[in-house]
C-alpha positions in Angstrom: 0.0 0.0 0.0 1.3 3.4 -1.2 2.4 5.9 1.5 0.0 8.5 0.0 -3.0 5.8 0.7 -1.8 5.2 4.3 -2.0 9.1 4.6 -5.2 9.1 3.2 -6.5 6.5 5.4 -5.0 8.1 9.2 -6.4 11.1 8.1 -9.8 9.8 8.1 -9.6 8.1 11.2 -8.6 11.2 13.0 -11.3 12.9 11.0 -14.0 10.5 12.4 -12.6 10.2 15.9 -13.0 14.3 15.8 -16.8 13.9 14.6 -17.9 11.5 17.3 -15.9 13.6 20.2 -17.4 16.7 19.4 -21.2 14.8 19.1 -20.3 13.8 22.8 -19.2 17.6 23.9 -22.6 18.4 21.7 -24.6 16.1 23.7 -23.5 16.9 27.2 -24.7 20.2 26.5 -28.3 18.8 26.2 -29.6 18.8 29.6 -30.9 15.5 31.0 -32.7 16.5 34.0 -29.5 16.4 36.0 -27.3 19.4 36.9 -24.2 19.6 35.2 -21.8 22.2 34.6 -21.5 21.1 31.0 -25.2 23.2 30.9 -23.6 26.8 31.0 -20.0 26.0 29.6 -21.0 27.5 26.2 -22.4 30.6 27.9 -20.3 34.3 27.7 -20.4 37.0 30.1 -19.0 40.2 29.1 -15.6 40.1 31.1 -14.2 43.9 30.8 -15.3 44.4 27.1 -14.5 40.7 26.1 -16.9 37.7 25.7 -15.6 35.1 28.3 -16.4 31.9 29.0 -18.9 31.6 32.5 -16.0 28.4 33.6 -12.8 31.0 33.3 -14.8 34.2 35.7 -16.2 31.5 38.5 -16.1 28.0 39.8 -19.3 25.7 38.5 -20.5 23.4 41.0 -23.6 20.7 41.2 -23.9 20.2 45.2 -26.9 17.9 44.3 -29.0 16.6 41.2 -31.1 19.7 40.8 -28.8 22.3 41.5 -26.0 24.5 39.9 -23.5 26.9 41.8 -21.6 29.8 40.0 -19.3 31.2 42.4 -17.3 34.2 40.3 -13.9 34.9 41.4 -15.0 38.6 41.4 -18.8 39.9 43.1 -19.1 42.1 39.9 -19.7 39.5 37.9 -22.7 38.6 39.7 -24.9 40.5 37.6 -23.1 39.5 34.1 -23.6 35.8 34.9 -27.0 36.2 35.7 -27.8 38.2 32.6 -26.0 35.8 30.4 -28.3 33.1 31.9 -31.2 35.0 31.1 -30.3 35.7 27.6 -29.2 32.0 27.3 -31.6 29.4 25.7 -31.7 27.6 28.5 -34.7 28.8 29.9 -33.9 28.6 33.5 -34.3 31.0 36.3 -31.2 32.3 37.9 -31.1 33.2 41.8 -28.9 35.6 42.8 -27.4 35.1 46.4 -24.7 36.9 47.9 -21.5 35.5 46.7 -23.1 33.4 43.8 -26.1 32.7 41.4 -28.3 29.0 42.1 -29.4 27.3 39.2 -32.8 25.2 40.5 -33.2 22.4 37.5 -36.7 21.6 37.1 -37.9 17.8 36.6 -38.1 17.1 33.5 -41.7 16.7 31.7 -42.4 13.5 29.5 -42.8 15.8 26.7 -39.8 17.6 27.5 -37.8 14.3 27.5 -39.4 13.2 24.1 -38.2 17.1 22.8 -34.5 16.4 24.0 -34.4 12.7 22.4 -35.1 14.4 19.0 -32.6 17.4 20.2 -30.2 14.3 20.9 -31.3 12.3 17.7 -30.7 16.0 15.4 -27.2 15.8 17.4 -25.7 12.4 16.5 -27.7 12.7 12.8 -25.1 15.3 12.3 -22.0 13.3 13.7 -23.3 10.6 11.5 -23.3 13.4 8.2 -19.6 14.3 9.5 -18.8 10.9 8.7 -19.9 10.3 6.3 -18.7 13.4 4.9 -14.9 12.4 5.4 -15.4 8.6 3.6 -16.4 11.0 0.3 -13.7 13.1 0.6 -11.0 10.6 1.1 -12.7 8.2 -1.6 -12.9 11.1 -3.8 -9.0 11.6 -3.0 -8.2 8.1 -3.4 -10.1 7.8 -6.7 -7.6 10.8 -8.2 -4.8 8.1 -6.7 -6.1 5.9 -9.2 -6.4 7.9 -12.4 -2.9 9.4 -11.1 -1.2 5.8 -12.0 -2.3 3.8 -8.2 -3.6 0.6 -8.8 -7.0 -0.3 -9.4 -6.5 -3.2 -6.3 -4.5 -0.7 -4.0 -7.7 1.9 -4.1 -10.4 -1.1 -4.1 -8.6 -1.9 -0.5 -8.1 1.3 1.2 -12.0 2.3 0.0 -13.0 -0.8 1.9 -11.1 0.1 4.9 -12.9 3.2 4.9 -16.0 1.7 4.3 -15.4 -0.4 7.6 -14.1 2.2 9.8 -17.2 4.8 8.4 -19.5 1.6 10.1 -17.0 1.4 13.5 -17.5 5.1 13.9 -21.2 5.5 12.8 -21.6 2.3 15.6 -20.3 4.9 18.3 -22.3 7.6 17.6 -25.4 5.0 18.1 -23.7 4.2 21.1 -23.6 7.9 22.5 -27.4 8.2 20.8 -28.9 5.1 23.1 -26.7 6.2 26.4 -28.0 9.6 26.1 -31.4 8.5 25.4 -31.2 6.5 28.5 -30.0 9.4 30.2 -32.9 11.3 29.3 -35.3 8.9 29.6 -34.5 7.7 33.6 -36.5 9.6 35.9 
């Protein structure tokens, strides 16, 4: 097998083993019901003039299942991280306390929970598309190998190993779709 195929071929794998780690960062952002301070990481406060992250102006906590403590470093930011809350899509109510804002996570709603499984379903659709995504492109790059003087045999074998590792990766995504769903589904 040709060095150019072998390059080919790593650089899918790595492709595909970026698409289902950043489904799993997606889908710890969906909340399940539990607290988790993978809820607000994607929320920015407005750190003198400069959109920060909520995790790098306070320490996230989950003391139980149905709560979330921000403690900011600084009391000003009180106000930001509550704002930022407000603005966020996560439709939950911030408290404001003296030295930190309490995040009260409702119980989720059967309805709710049938919303997120098609949230979570949208999510690992999308890892799945990624995936599929890279075996094109790297078939398409190994089929200009072949009219570039590769053998016919060479390219038949490498499009086969991306055939099977496009079904080991699309496997893990199901994998992170049916834990999730689990996740969601537990009361």
């Amino acid at each position: 097998m040709t060095e150019e195929i072998q390059f080919y071929l790593s650089e899918a794998e790595e492709s595909m083993e970026k698409a289902v780690q950043h489904t799993g960062s997606e889908l710890t952002k969906i909340r399940a019901g539990k607290a988790s301070p993978a809820m607000v990481e994607g929320l920015r406060v407005d750190y003198y003039g400069n959109p920060t992250p909520i995790s790098q102006v306070a320490n996230i906590a989950a003391p139980d299942a149905r709560t979330l403590l921000i403690k900011p470093w600084e009391k000003n930011m009180l106000g930001e991280i509550n704002k930022a809350i407000k603005n966020s899509d996560l439709n939950l109510n911030p408290q404001q306390e003296a030295d930190a804002v309490r995040l009260n996570i409702p119980a989720l709603t059967e309805e709710r929970r049938r919303e997120l499984v098609k949230q979570v379903k949208n999510e690992t659709e999308n890892g799945k598309i990624s995936i599929r995504n890279v075996r094109k492109d790297v078939n398409d790059s190994l089929r200009k190998l072949q009219k570039e003087g590769t053998s016919e045999d060479a390219v038949r074998d490498a499009e086969a190993k991306v055939q099977k590792m496009t079904d080991a990766y699309i496997v893990k995504i199901d994998e992170l779709l049916a834990k999730k769903e689990a996740e969601i589904m537990t009361i």
